[in-house]
Structures are given as structure tokens and as C-alpha cells.
N, C-alpha and C positions, 0 to 999 in steps of 0.2 A: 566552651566558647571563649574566645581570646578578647581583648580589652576591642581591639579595631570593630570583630565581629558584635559585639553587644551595643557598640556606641551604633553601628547600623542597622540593626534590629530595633533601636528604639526609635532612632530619627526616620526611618521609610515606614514608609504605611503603604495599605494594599492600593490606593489609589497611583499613590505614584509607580507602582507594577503595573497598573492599568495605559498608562501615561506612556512607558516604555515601551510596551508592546505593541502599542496604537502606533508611534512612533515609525516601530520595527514593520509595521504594516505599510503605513502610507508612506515616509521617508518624506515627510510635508510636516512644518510648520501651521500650514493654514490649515491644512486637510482635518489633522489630529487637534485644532485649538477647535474646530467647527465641533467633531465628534466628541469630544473631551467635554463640549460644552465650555470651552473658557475663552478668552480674548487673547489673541496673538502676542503682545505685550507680556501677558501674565506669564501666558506656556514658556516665552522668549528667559523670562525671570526664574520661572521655577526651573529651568535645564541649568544655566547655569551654575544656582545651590546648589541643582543635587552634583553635576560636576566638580562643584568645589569638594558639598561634602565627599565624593572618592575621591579628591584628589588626580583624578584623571580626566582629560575630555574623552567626552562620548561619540561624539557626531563633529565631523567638519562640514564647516555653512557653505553652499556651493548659492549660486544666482535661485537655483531651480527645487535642489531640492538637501535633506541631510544625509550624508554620508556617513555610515557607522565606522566606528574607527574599532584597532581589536579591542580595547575595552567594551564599546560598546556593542559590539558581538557578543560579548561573553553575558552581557548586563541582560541584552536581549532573551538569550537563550534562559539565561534562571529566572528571569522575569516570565518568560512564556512558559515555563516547567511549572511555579508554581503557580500560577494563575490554574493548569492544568489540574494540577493535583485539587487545588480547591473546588475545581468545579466537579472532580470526581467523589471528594467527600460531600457535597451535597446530593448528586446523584445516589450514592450509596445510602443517604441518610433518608432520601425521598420513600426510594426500594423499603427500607427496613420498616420506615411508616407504614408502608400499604403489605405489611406480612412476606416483602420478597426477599430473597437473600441479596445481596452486595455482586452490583451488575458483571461480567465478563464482557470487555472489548474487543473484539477483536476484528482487524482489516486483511482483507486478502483481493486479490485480483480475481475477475466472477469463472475465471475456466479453472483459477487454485482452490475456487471456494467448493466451485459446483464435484470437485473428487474429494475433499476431504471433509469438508463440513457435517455433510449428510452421515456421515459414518462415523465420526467423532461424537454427533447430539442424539445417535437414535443407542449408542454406548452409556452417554451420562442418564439420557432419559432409564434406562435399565439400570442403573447404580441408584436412581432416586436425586439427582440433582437440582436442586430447588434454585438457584442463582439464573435469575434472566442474563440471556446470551445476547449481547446487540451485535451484529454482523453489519461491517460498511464494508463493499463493493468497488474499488477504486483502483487505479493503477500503482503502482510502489512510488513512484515520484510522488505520488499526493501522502501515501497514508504513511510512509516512512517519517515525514514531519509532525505530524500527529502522533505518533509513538514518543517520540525526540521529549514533543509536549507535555504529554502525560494523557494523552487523551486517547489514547487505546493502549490494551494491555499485552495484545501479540498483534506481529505481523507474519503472516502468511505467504511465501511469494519463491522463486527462485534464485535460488542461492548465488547469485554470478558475484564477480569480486568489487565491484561494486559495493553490496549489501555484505558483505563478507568484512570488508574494510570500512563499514560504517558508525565504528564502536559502540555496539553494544551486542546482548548476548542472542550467540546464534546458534540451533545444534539443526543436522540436518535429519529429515525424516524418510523419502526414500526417493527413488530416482524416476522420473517423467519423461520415459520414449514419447517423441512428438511427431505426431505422422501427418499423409494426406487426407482427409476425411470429405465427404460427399453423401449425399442423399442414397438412401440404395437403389432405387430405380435410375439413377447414371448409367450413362451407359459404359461407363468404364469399367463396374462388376462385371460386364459380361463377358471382357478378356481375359482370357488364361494370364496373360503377362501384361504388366503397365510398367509405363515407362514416365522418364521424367520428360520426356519429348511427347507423348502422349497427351499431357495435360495441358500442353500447349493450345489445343486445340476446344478450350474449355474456358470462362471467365472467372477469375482469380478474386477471393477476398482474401488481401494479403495483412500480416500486423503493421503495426505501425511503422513508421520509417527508425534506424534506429536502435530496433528492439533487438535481444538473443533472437528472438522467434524469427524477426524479419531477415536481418544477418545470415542464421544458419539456412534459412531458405533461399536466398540468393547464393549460399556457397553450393547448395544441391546442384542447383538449375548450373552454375558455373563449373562446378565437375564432370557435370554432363556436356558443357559447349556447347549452353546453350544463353541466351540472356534471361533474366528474371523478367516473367509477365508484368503488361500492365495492368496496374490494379481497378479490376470493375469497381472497387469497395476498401477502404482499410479501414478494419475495426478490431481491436482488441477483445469487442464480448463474445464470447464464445454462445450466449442463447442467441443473441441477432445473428452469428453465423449461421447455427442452425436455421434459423426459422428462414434466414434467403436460399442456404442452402437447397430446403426442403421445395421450395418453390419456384425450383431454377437448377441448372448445371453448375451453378457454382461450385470451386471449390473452394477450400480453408484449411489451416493447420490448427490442430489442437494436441494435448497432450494424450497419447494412447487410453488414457486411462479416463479419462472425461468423452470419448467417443464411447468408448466401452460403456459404457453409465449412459450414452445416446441411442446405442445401441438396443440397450434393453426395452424401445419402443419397439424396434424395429424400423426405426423412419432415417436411421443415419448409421455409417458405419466407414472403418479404414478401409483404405486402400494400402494394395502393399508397399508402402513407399515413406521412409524415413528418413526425418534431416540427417543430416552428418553434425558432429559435433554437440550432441544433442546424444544421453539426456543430461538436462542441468539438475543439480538434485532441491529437491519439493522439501523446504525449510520452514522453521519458525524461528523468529528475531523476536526481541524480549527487552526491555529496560528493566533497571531491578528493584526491588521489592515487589518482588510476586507475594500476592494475597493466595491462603489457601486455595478459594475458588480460582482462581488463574492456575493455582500448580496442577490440580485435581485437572483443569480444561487440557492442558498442557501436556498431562499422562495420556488422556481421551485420545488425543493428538499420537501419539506416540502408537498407541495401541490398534487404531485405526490405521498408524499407515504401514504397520507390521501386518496388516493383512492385505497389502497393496504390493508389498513386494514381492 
């Protein structure tokens, strides 16, 4: 560590990490002196030192609100990483109190969790994996910041360039045909042939506006000449599809391989009808220092979706 780096290691304390982040939260003076617990005046004083001491401004003063400037971009982001990582060394220290092993994080979107999760934990459970697994459920816009953070250990999700171009580490695990899917009592099974004109005649839960999913279904419906339905419903979760599905004509898209796993009820199932452009391939993202337990999840992952291909 270089003279600059130790002179700033001794003068920050974790409060002022706390200070920045809050900051980077609200982009308010008053907002962050209220939750800070300090007096507007003081916050107003303590920004400045610490500005002095990097020698860089952080934020420009606007009427309304503070503007991070790229220093304080950068200030932001290792301020929220390590906040991150300490509240992961507690967590793990909690775990090891109560006899668990050092938790695994991991976020994926509920139609990437609902194919690969299951077959990944009932693999480690059989290897004897003693490390609690926490699973969050979210879209990649949310849980992609929270990896950035330190506060989850993989992300789960498909691979578009986007997530590809987000720097940090990504390997792909296998590819995700995305089809039409419906309740089996539709009356659509009962045709030899379905068309993409056919389902016109049926109420649509489409994904979100935006999305690969929604994109490559509007280019279906548009290579057909036809326009894209409107949507009875846009939802992202693949169980709240099912369960309208099941109690209604609706239809929805899902990944072939999460109907398949719907399937095995018997209450939901494809139809022969696949996007174009599509499959995107079914990945995990990763920041670095993997913990054995994350590598060991990680192989689970791997191994799992070698029987998916």
C-alpha cells in the first residue's frame, strides 16, 4: 500500500462509507443529514474535508439535489462494495455461530431459478453440502447491483450483451428454447397444427415491455403479419403465469425447459410454437473472490445444466 493509500486508510472510518452511500442513495443533503442522524450544516462540513482530503470534488450542489461527479462515482461504488462485503462477514460469522457453514448468495429471475435451482440443491444436498443457500427472486436490473455490491455471490440470468458487457465474470451454461405455453385443457392442443394467427384469438400474458422475451415475441407475431397482442397481463413471473394460465385461456412465454418441469404436473404444457431469435444462453455472472462454498455451488450449476442440454 502506497503512501496516498495508507494516509486514506487511516483518516476514513466506516462511518463516513456509511455517509457516501447514503448519499449515493438519496442525492439529498437534507434527506441523508435526517438518516445520518446529523445536522445539515455538519453533513455540509464533513463533504467538504473529505473532498479536500481526496483532493477531488465529489458531487456538484444543484438548487435540488447532489450530482455525483466521476470521482464520486467511483467513491460511491467502493464505498457500497465494502459496506457489502462487511455485512457479508457478519452474516457468515452469524452462520458459523449457529454450527452453519458460510452462506451462498445467489439471485436469479423466478423462471431461471424455477430450471436450474432445483437440480443444482437436490446435486449438493447428495454431495453432503452443509452451507445455507439464500435464493432472491428478482429481475437482473435489480439483482445485477447487488452482485456490483457484494451482496450476492452469483447471478443467474440470460446471457444478452448487456450482462455480457457488464464487467465482471461470466461463463455460459446452456441454451433456453422459449416457447408458447398454456394450460393443457386449451383448446389449442386439440389442433394438429397451431399457428401464430391462431393465438390471436386467445388473451395474452405478455413480458415486460422492453425485455429479450417481449422483443423476440413481437418479432414472431411480425414475421407472421401479424401485430403483437394486447396484453391481458405483463408479468415477468413465470408461477403467476402459470397459476392465470391454469384458470383461464391465457397464454405466456416461458423457457421450454421451465414448462417442461410445468409439465410434470400435468396442468401446463408447449405448444409448438417458438420465438425466433431465441435461445439466449442460461448463464452465471460472478464478482471475484469466490469462496470455496460459491466455487463447489458454481460446479452444482454447471453439472446440472449438463443434464439440461
Amino acid at each position: 500500500m502506497d503512501a496516498s493509500a495508507n494516509r486514506l486508510a487511516r483518516r476514513l472510518k466506516m462511518r463516513d462509507l456509511e455517509i457516501v452511500a447514503t448519499i449515493g442513495q438519496t442525492r439529498s443533503l437534507s434527506r441523508t443529514a435526517s438518516t445520518m442522524a446529523m445536522t445539515q450544516p455538519a453533513l455540509s462540513k464533513w463533504l467538504k474535508e473529505l473532498e479536500a482530503l481526496l483532493g477531488m470534488p465529489l458531487f456538484d450542489r444543484t438548487t435540488r439535489r447532489l450530482v455525483p461527479t466521476e470521482a464520486g462515482f467511483v467513491v460511491m461504488d467502493h464505498a457500497s462494495r465494502i459496506l457489502g462485503d462487511l455485512a457479508r462477514v457478519s452474516g457468515e460469522l452469524d452462520a458459523l455461530r449457529a454450527g452453519h457453514g458460510s452462506v451462498v448468495r445467489v439471485g436469479a429471475p423466478s423462471a431461471v431459478a424455477a430450471v436450474v435451482i432445483p437440480r443444482a440443491a437436490s446435486y449438493l444436498l447428495d454431495q453432503g453440502f452443509r452451507h445455507p443457500i439464500q435464493l432472491q427472486e428478482d429481475t437482473l436490473d435489480h439483482l445485477m447491483p447487488r452482485l456490483f455490491n457484494r451482496e450476492l455471490d452469483i447471478v443467474l440470468g440470460r446471457l444478452d450483451a448487456s450482462l455480457l458487457n457488464a464487467g465482471c465474470h461470466h461463463e455460459r451454461l446452456f441454451d433456453g428454447p422459449v416457447c408458447v405455453a398454456a394450460a393443457r385443457k386449451h383448446p389449442l392442443f386439440a389442433r394438429r397444427k397451431v399457428t401464430w394467427r391462431d393465438t390471436l384469438a386467445y388473451p395474452w400474458i405478455l413480458p415486460p415491455a422492453q425485455s429479450p422475451m417481449r422483443q423476440s415475441l413481437e418479432d414472431a407475431f411480425a414475421q407472421a403479419g401479424l401485430a403483437t397482442p394486447a396484453a391481458f397481463m405483463s408479468s415477468s413471473s413465470v408461477l403467476v403465469n402459470q397459476a392465470v394460465a391454469l384458470d383461464s385461456e391465457c397464454l405466456f412465454i416461458a423457457s421450454l425447459q421451465s414448462v417442461r418441469e410445468m409439465e410434470k404436473g400435468g396442468a401446463v404444457g408447449p405448444l409448438p410454437l417458438l420465438l425466433p431469435g431465441l435461445p439466449l444462453g442460461i448463464g452465471m455472472l460472478w464478482a471475484d473472490n469466490v469462496t470455496p462454498p460459491v466455487a463447489a455451488f458454481m460446479e452444482a450449476l454447471r453439472i446440472s445444466a449438463s443434464r439440461l442440454a
